[in-house]
Each structure stands twice: as structure tokens, then as C-alpha cells.
C-alpha positions as CSV (number, residue, x, y, z in Angstrom):
1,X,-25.5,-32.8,-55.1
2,X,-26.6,-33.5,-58.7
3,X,-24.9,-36.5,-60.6
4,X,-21.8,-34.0,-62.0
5,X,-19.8,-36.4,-63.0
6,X,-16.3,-34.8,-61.9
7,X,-13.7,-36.9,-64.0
8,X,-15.6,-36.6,-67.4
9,X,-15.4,-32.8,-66.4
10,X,-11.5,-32.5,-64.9
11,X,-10.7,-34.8,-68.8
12,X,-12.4,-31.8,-70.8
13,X,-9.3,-29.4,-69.9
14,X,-7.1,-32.1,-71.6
15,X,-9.1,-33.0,-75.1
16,X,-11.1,-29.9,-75.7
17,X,-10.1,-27.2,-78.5
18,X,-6.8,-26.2,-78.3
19,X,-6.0,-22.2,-78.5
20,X,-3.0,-20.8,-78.3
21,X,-3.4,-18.3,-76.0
22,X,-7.0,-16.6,-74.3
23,X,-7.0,-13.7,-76.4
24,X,-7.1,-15.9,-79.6
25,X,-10.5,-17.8,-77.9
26,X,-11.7,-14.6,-76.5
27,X,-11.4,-13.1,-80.6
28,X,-12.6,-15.9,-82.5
29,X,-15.0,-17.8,-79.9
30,X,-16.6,-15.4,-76.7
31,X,-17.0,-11.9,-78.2
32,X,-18.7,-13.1,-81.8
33,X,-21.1,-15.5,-80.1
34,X,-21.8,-13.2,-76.7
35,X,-22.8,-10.6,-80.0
36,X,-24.7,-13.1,-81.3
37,X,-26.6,-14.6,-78.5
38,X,-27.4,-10.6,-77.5
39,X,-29.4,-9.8,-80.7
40,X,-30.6,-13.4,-81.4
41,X,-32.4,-13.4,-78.0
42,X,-33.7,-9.3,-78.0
43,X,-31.7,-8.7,-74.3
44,X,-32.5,-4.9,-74.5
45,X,-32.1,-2.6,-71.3
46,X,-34.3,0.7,-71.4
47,X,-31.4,2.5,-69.6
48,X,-33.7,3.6,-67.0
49,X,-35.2,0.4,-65.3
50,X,-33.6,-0.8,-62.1
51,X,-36.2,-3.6,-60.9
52,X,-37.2,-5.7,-64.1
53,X,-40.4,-6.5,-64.6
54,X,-40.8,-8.5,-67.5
55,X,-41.2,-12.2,-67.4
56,X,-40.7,-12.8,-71.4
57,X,-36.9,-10.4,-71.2
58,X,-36.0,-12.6,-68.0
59,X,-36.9,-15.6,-69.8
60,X,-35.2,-14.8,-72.8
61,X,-32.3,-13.9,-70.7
62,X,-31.7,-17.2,-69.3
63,X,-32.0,-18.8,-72.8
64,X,-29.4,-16.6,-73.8
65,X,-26.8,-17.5,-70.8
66,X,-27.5,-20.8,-71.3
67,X,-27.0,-20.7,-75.6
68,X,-23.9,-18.6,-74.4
69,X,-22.5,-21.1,-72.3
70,X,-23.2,-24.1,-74.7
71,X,-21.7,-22.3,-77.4
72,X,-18.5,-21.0,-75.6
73,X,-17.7,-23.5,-73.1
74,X,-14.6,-22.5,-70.4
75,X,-11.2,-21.8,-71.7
76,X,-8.6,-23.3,-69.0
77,X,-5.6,-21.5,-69.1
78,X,-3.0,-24.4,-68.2
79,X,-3.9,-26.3,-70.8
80,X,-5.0,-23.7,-73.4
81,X,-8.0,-26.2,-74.3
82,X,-11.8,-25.2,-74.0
83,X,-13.8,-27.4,-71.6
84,X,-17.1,-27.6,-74.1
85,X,-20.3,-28.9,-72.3
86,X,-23.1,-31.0,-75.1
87,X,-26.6,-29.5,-74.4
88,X,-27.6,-33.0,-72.6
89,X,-25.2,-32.6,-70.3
90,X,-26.2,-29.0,-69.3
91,X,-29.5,-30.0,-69.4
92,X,-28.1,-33.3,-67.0
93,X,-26.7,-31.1,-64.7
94,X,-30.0,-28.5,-64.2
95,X,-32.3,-30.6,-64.3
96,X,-30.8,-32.9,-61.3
97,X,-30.0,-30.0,-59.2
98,X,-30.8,-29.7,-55.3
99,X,-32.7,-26.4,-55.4
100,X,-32.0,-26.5,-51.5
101,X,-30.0,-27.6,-48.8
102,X,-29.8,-27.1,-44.9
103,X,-26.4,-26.0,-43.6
104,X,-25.4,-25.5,-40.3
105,X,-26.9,-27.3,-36.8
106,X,-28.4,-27.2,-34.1
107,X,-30.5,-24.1,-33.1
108,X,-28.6,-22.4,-35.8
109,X,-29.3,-24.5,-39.0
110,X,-31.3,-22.5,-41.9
111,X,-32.6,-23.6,-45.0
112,X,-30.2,-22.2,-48.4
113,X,-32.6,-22.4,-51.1
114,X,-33.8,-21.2,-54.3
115,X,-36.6,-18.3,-54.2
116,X,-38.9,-17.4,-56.5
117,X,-39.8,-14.1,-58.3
118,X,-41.6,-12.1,-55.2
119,X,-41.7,-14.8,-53.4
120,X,-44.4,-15.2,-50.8
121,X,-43.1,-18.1,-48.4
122,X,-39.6,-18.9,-48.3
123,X,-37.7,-15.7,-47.0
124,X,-34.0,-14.7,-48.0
125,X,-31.2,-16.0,-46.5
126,X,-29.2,-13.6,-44.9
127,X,-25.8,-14.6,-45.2
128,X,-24.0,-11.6,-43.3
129,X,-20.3,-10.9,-44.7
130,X,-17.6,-7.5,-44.6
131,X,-15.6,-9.1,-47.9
132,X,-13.1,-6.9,-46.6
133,X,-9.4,-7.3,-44.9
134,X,-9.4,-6.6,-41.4
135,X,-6.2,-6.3,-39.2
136,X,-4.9,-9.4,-37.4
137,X,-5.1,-7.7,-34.0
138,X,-8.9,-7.5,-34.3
139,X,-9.8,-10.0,-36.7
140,X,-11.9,-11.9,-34.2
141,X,-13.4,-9.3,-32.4
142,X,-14.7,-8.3,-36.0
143,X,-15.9,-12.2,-36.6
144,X,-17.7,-12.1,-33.3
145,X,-19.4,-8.7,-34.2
146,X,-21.1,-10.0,-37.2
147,X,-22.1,-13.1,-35.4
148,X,-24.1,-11.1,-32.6
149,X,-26.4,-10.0,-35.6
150,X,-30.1,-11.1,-35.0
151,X,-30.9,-11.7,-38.7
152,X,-27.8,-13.4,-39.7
153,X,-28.1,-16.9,-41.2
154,X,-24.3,-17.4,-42.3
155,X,-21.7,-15.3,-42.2
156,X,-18.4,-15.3,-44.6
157,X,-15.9,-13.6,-42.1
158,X,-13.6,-10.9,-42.9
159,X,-10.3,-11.5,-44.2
160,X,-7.2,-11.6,-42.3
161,X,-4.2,-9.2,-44.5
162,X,-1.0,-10.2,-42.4
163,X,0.6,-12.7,-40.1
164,X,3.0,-12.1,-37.8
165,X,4.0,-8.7,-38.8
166,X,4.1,-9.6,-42.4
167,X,1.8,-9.3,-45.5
168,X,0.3,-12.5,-46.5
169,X,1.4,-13.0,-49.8
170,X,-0.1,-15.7,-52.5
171,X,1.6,-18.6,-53.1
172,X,3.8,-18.6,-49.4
173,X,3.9,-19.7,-46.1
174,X,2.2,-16.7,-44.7
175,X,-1.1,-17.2,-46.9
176,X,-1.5,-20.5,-45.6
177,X,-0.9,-19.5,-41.6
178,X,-3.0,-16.8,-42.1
179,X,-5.8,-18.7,-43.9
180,X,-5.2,-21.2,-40.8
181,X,-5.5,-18.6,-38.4
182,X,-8.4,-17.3,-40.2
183,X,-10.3,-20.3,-39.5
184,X,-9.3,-20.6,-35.8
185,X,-10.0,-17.0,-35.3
186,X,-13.7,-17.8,-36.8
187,X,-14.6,-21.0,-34.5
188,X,-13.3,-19.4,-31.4
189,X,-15.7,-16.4,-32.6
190,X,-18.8,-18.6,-33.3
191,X,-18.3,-20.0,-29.6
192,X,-17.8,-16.9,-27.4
193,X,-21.2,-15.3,-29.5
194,X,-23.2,-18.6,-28.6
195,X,-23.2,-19.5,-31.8
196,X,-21.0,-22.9,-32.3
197,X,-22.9,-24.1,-35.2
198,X,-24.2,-21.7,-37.6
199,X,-23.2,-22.1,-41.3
200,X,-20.2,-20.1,-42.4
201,X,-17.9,-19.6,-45.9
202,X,-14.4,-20.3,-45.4
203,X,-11.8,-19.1,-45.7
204,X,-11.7,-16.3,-47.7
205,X,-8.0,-15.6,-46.7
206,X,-6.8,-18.7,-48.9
207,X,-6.9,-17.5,-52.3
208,X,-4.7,-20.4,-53.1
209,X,-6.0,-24.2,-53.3
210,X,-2.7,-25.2,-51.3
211,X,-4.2,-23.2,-48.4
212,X,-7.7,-24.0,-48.4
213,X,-7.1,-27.5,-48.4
214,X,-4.7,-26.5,-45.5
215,X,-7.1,-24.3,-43.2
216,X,-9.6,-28.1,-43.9
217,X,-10.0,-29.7,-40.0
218,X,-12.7,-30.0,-38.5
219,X,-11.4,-30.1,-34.8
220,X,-10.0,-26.3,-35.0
221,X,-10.8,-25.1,-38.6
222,X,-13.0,-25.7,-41.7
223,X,-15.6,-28.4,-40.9
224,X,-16.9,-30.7,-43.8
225,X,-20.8,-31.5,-44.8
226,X,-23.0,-29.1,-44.3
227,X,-21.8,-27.5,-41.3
228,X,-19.2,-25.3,-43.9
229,X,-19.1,-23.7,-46.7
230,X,-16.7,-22.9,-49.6
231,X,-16.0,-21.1,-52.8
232,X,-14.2,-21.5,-56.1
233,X,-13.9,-18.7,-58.2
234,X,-14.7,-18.5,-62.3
235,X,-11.8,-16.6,-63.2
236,X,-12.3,-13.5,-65.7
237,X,-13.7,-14.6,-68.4
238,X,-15.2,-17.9,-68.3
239,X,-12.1,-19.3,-67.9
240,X,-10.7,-21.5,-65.0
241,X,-7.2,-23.8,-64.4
242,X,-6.2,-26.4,-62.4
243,X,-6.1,-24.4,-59.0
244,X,-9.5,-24.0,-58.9
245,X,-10.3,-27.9,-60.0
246,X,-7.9,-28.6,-57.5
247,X,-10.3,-26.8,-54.7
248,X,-13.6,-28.2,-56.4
249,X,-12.1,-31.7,-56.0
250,X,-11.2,-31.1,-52.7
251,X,-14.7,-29.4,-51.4
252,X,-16.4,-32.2,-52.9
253,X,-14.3,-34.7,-51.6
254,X,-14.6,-33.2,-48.0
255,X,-18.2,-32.5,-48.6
256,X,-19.0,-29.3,-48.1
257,X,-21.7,-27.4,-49.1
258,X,-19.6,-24.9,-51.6
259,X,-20.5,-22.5,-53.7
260,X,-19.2,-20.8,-57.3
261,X,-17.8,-16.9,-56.8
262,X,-18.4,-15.3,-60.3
263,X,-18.1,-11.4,-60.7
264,X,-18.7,-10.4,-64.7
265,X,-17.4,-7.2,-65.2
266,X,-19.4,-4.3,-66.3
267,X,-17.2,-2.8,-69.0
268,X,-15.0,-6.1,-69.7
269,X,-14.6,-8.3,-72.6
270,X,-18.7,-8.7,-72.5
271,X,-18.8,-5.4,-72.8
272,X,-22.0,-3.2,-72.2
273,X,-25.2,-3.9,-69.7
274,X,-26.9,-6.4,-71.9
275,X,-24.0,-8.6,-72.2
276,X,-23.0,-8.9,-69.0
277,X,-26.4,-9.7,-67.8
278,X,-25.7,-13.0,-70.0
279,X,-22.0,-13.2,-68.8
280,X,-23.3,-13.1,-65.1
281,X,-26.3,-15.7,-65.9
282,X,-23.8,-17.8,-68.0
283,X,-21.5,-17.9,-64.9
284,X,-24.6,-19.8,-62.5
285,X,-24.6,-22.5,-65.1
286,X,-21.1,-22.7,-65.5
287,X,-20.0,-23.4,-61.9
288,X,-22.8,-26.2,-62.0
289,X,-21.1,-27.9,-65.2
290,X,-17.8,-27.2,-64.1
291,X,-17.2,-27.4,-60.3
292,X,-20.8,-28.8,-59.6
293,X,-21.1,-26.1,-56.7
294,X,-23.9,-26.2,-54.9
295,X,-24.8,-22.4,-55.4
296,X,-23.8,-19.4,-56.4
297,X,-22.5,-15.9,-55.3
298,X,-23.3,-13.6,-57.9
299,X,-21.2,-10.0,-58.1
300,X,-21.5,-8.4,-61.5
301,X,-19.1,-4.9,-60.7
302,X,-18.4,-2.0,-62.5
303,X,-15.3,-1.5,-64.4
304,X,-14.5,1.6,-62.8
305,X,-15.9,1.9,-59.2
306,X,-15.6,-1.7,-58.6
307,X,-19.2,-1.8,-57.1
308,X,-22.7,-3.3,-57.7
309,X,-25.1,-0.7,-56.9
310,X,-25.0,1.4,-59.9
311,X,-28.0,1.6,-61.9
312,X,-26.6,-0.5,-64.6
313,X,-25.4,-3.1,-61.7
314,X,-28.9,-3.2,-60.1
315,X,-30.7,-4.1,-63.2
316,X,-28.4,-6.7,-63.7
317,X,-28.6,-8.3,-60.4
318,X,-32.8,-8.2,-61.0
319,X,-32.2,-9.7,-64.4
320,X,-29.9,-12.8,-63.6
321,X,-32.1,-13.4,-60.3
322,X,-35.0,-13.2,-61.8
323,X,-34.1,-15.4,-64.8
324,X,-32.6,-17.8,-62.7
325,X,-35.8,-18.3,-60.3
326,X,-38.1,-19.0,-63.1
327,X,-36.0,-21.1,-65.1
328,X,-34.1,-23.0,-63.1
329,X,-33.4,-24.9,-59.7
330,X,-29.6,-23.0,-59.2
331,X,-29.4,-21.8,-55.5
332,X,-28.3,-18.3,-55.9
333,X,-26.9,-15.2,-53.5
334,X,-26.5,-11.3,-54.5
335,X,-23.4,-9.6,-53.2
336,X,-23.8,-5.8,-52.5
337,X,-20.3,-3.8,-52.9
338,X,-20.9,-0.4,-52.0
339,X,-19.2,2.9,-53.5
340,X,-19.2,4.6,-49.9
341,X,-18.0,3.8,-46.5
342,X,-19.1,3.0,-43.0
343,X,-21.1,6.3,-41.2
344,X,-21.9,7.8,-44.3
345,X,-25.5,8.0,-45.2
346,X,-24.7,6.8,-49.1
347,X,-23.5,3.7,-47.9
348,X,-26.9,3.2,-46.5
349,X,-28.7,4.4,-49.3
350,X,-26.5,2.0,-51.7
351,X,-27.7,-0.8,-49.3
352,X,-31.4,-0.2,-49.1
353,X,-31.3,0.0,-52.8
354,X,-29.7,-3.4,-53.5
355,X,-31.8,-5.1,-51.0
356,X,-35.1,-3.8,-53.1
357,X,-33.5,-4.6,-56.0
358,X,-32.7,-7.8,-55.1
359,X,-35.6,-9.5,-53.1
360,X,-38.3,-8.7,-55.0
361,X,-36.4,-10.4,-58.1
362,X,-36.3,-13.8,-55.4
363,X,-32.4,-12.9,-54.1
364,X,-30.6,-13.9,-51.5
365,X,-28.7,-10.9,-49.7
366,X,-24.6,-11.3,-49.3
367,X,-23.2,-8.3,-47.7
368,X,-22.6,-5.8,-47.0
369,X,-18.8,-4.7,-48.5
370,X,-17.9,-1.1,-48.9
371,X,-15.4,1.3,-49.7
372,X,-15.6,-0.1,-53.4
373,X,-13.8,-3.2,-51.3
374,X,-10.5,-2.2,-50.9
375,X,-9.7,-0.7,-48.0
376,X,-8.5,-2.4,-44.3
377,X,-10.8,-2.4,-41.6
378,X,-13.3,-0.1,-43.6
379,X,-16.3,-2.2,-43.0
380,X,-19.0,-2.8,-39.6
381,X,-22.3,-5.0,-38.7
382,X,-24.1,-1.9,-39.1
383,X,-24.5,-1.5,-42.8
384,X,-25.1,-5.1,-43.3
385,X,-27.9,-4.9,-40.7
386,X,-29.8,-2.1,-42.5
387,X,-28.9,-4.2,-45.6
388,X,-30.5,-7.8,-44.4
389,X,-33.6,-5.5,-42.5
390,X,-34.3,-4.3,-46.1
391,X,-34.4,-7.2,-47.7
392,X,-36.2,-8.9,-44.8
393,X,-38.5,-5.6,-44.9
394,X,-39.1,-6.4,-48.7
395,X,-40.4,-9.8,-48.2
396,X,-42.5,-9.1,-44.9
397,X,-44.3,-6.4,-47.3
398,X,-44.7,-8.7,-50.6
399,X,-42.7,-6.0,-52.1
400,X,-43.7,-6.7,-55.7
401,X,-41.3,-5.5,-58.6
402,X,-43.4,-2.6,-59.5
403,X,-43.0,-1.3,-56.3
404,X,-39.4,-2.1,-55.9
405,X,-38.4,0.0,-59.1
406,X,-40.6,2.5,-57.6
407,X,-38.2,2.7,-54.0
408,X,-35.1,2.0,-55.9
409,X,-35.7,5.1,-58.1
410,X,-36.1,7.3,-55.4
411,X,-33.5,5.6,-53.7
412,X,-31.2,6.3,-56.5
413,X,-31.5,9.6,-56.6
414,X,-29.7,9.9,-53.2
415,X,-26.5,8.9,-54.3
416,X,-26.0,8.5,-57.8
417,X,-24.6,11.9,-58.2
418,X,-22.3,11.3,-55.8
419,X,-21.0,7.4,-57.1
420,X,-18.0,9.3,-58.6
421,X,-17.2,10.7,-55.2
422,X,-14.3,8.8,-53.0
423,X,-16.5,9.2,-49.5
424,X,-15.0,6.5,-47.3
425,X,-16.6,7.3,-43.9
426,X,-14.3,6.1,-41.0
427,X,-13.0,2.4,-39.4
428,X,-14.4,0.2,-37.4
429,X,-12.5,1.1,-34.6
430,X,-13.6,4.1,-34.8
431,X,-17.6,3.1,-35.1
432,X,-17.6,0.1,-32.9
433,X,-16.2,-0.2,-29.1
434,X,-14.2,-2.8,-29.8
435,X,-14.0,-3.5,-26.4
436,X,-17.0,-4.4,-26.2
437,X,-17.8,-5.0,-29.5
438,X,-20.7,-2.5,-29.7
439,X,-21.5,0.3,-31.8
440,X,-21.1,3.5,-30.5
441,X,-24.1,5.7,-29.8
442,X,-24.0,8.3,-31.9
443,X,-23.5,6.0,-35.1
444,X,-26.7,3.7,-33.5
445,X,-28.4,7.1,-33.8
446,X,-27.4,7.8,-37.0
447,X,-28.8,4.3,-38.4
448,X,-32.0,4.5,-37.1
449,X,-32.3,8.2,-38.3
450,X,-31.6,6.6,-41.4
451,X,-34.7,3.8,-40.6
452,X,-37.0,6.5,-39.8
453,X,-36.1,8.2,-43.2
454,X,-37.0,4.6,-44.9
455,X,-40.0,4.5,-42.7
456,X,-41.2,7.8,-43.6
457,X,-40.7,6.6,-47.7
458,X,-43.0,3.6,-47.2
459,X,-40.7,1.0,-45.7
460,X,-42.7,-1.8,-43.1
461,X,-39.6,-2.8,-41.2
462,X,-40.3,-6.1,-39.6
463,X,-39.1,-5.1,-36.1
């Protein structure tokens, strides 16, 4: 890890500026300068890019995230202080950055690293993950579906929505069993696939810190080091509280390998698509200054479908990735939520696009989640395994970005009539023989009729 110094950090949410509320910062401090660092730094989108491919915008995109951030610092809502961070300690903090680390072990331990621009040696990191509730009666049958996937490198299992016939509710007894089950569920899974030791992101069931510190063991649950993964979130916008310090100090303290879950909204207080492609930039640096995570999961949304593969959302993800990987040593992921749902050919289109998008830019692929993520057991392997062959597809090709934009145009013109369109496709149960935890044949048929399709549009598979 870098030399974050965590006290000096946790003492800023006591002694910073004090505001009275977040609207009174949000007024007088984020929306003036986020204006200002916009037109100060020319962040212009031609409305009809996906794939950037302009090394001076990317640039002068990550000096505007990182002015942003310098300028705005993090409002923490307990203490109605800002948390400001000097530009020596931000530039502290980058510069002594690890831009890679190797999680998991034994036959299954991978390299998590930075990538550059269309990158030519180190290939993506294909961190396999639903982000969707599943239901408790099948919850590790799902886990060990995922894990049978060839490509996958991590995987952040699904989440778990009840426990013992009742809904797991924040704050209570239920969230932590169920976050404790969670992580039982998910080791007995990585055993029974042969897979004891690969890296995965736990536990997405604890939304509290109370219940990720509980689902913490390493004989049945969360392991420390780098055999685990974690997140803490930067809550909406760039603000945090003690809950979340509570979890950095506790990932840190138990060593894992964690990373920093920021989603800038596409509509929100930033507003249009050049400001949030600062917000979303802004929120890398901040969850290296604030939490000192170790990466990043990066899933800018829209407003109103609550997904990332929108044109808007595409350009955005190229932007930030791309301004990261040339200015900077910050470990990075892309997160893909899709507008459709399982067995429809959209959702395959949306994750085809976002894999383009994304690689060529130097991305690391997080997916796949659908149905706009919010909907039980409406998520399989199958679209995050055309999702991760794209992306391993774009770096087997030295997809450049020219030729990205280029895929991801066409691409686009498959769905984005129909983003407006509620087309949830059907369950897993209904997809997979969850008896045997294989897809069924006629939806195996229907992925690679959608692989010939790609084929046929210029796509090398690597297998």
C-alpha cells in the first residue's frame, strides 16, 4: 500500500470546514468549482463519440478531476466538516501508489494491475460478478456457476436478499447472518468448483460496517491479505461518514487487498456528460486520499435507467480509463450494468459494447449486471462470459481506439432504440439447470448465434 497515513486522514472529518448541512457545501463549494474546472480545462464531448481518442482531452481530463478534488475535498456527513486534501498530499498519495498487486494463490493467483491505453502485454483482469440478489435457496449454486467460468480471474458473488424467511434489513441481525452466510456460502462454492483460492470481493451482502467486520474469518469466511478483497463505497457526492472509515480501518487493519466503489451519476448534482466524467475521475483519487484502497471499481450510471452502457456512459467509461492509464498508477475496474436481461440479444449487445469500449481505453472488465440491477435472480454466467470473451477478444486483436468506436457504433445501433424499453429476459432458473448448474441448450445456442454474429462483424475471438 502507499504511505496513506490513516489517522492524519480519520482527524480531517473533525477540523475541516464546517457546513451546516450538504446542500449548503454542495451550493457554495462542488457545483461552482465542478463549473469551473469544466471550462477551465476545455472537457467537451462531441455527443457522438463512444471510444475517445484524444490523448490531450484525456489528459486534460485527469487534470480536471484531480483540480476538482483539491478544490472540493469530501464532505462527511457526521460531522458536517470537509475532509480537504493540500496538493502535496495528493500528489504523496499517487505518486507512492502500487500500480499492481497479486491476489489470490495457488494455481489461481492473477496479477490486478494498472493497463495502459491499448495495451499490448498485460491483459484485463476478468473479475466475473452478477451484482445482483439472488435467492437464499440457490445462492451457492449461483456462486459455483460463476466460478466454473474459464476466463474468470475474481469473482464478487451475488448477493444474498433474505435469511431465514426474512428480508435482510440494514442495520439488524438479519444483514449480518446473511452477510455471514454469504461468505460461507462463497468458500464452500470456491471448494466444490476446484477453485479454493482464487481472489474474490466480499461480501457484498454487508452494506453495513458492523457486518463486514462480522462476515471477517478466515477459517469459514472473509480471508485477509491478498487472498480477499473488499469495498468501501464514496457515498453520492463526494461525501463519506464514519461507517465507511469504520470499514477502511478495518480492511486495512486485516489487510486486504480492497478497493473504492464509486458510481457518479449521470444526471446528478454534476450534472451533464462532461462533468461527470470529472466526478467519476475525481472519485479514483479520492478513495486513494481518503480510504487508501488499493483500486477502484468505477460505475458512472444513468439517472434514469440506472445503467452504464448508454452512449453517454460509454464515453465516460473510455474517458476516466483512459485518463487514468496515462496519468496515473491507480488500479482501476469498469463495471457494466446492463438495460436488458438474461436471453435477450440486447443484453448481449450492451455487453459486447462495453467490453470495446472499455479495453481498448486499458479497462479492467467487472460484470456483467443486468436488468438495470434490480431485480432477484435476474442474472447468469452467460452474459458475463460473452462480456470477459470481448474484452479478452479486444486485447488478442490490439483493438486500437479507432477501431473500437468503429464496433461500438455499430454495436450501438442494436439497442439504443430500445434502452427505453423494460425487456427483462427470464431467471436463472429458468436459463441454467440448476441441478447441474449448466446452461440449457437452447440458450448455449443462442450465445454462440450471438458469437457468430460478432464474428461475422470482425470480432477474433480468442477461442
Amino acid at each position: 500500500m502507499s504511505t496513506f497515513r490513516m489517522w492524519e486522514v480519520f482527524a480531517k472529518a473533525d477540523e475541516g470546514p464546517f457546513y451546516k448541512d450538504q446542500n449548503e457545501w454542495m451550493v457554495k463549494s462542488f457545483i461552482p468549482q465542478m463549473k469551473r474546472v469544466v471550462k477551465e480545462h476545455d472537457i467537451k464531448w462531441d455527443r457522438k463519440t463512444i471510444v475517445n481518442c484524444d490523448d490531450a482531452l484525456a489528459d486534460r481530463l485527469w487534470a480536471a478531476a484531480r483540480d476538482f478534488f483539491i478544490s472540493v475535498g469530501v464532505y462527511h456527513v457526521d460531522t458536517h466538516r470537509v475532509m480537504k486534501f493540500s496538493e502535496q498530499e495528493v500528489n504523496e498519495v499517487l505518486y507512492t501508489k502500487r500500480p499492481c498487486y497479486m491476489v489470490g494463490a495457488g494455481h489461481d493467483q492473477r496479477w490486478l494491475r494498472i493497463r495502459a491505453v491499448e495495451d499490448r502485454e498485460k491483459r484485463p483482469f476478468h473479475l466475473f460478478s452478477p451484482d445482483a440478489n439472488f435467492s437464499t435457496d440457490i445462492h451457492k449454486k449461483a456462486c459455483m456457476a460463476y466460478l466454473k467460468e474459464p476466463l474468470l480471474d475474481g469473482l464478487c458473488a451475488p448477493l444474498i436478499e433474505d435469511f431465514m424467511g426474512r428480508k435482510a434489513t440494514s442495520q439488524s441481525p438479519t444483514e449480518v447472518a446473511a452477510a455471514m452466510e454469504h461468505a460461507m456460502n462463497l468458500r464452500d462454492a470456491q471448494r466444490l468448483v476446484g477453485k479454493p483460492d482464487v481472489w474474490t470481493v466480499s461480501v457484498g451482502t454487508a452494506e453495513t460496517d458492523q457486518a463486514q467486520i462480522a462476515a471477517a474469518n478466515p477459517a469459514w469466511g472473509v480471508r485477509p491479505s491478498h487472498l480477499d478483497g473488499r469495498m468501501v463505497s464514496i457515498l453520492t457526492e463526494m461525501t463519506t461518514n464514519d461507517a465507511m472509515l469504520n470499514k477502511s480501518l478495518h480492511y486495512r487493519s486485516y489487510g486486504n487487498v480492497f478497493g473504492n466503489l464509486c458510481g457518479a451519476i449521470f444526471g446528478g448534482h454534476a450534472g451533464g456528460t462532461e462533468a461527470t466524467a470529472v466526478l467519476q475521475t475525481a472519485y479514483n483519487i479520492q478513495g486513494a486520499c481518503l480510504y487508501g484502497s488499493c483500486w477502484a471499481l468505477n460505475f458512472p450510471f444513468h439517472l434514469k435507467w440506472q445503467s452504464t452502457t448508454t452512449r453517454e456512459l460509454l464515453w465516460i467509461q473510455s474517458m476516466l480509463s483512459q485518463a487514468m492509464s496515462r496519468n496515473s498508477n491507480l488500479i482501476f475496474l469498469n463495471n457494466l450494468f446492463a438495460n436488458a436481461g438474461p436471453a435477450t440479444d440486447q443484453l448481449y449487445w450492451e455487453c459486447a459494447n462495453h467490453a470495446f469500449a472499455c479495453e481498448s481505453s486499458g479497462g479492467n472488465p467487472w460484470g456483467a449486471a443486468t436488468c438495470r440491477n434490480k431485480y432477484t435472480d435476474r442474472a447468469t454466467p452467460l452474459e458475463s462470459r460473452l462480456f470477459h470473451e470481448c474484452s479478452e477478444a479486444s486485447f488478442k486483436m490490439r483493438l486500437t481506439r479507432a477501431q473500437a468506436d468503429d464496433l461500438c457504433q455499430k454495436l450501438m445501433e442494436k439497442y439504443e432504440a430500445l434502452i427505453s424499453v423494460d425487456n427483462y429476459g427470464k431467471t436463472i432458473q429458468e436459463v441454467y439447470d440448476m441441478e447441474k448448474i449448466t446452461p440449457r441448450q437452447e440458450f448455449v445456442d443462442q450465445y454462440l448465434r450471438i458469437k457468430d454474429e460478432l464474428c461475422r462483424m470482425g470480432v477474433q475471438f480468442a477461442y
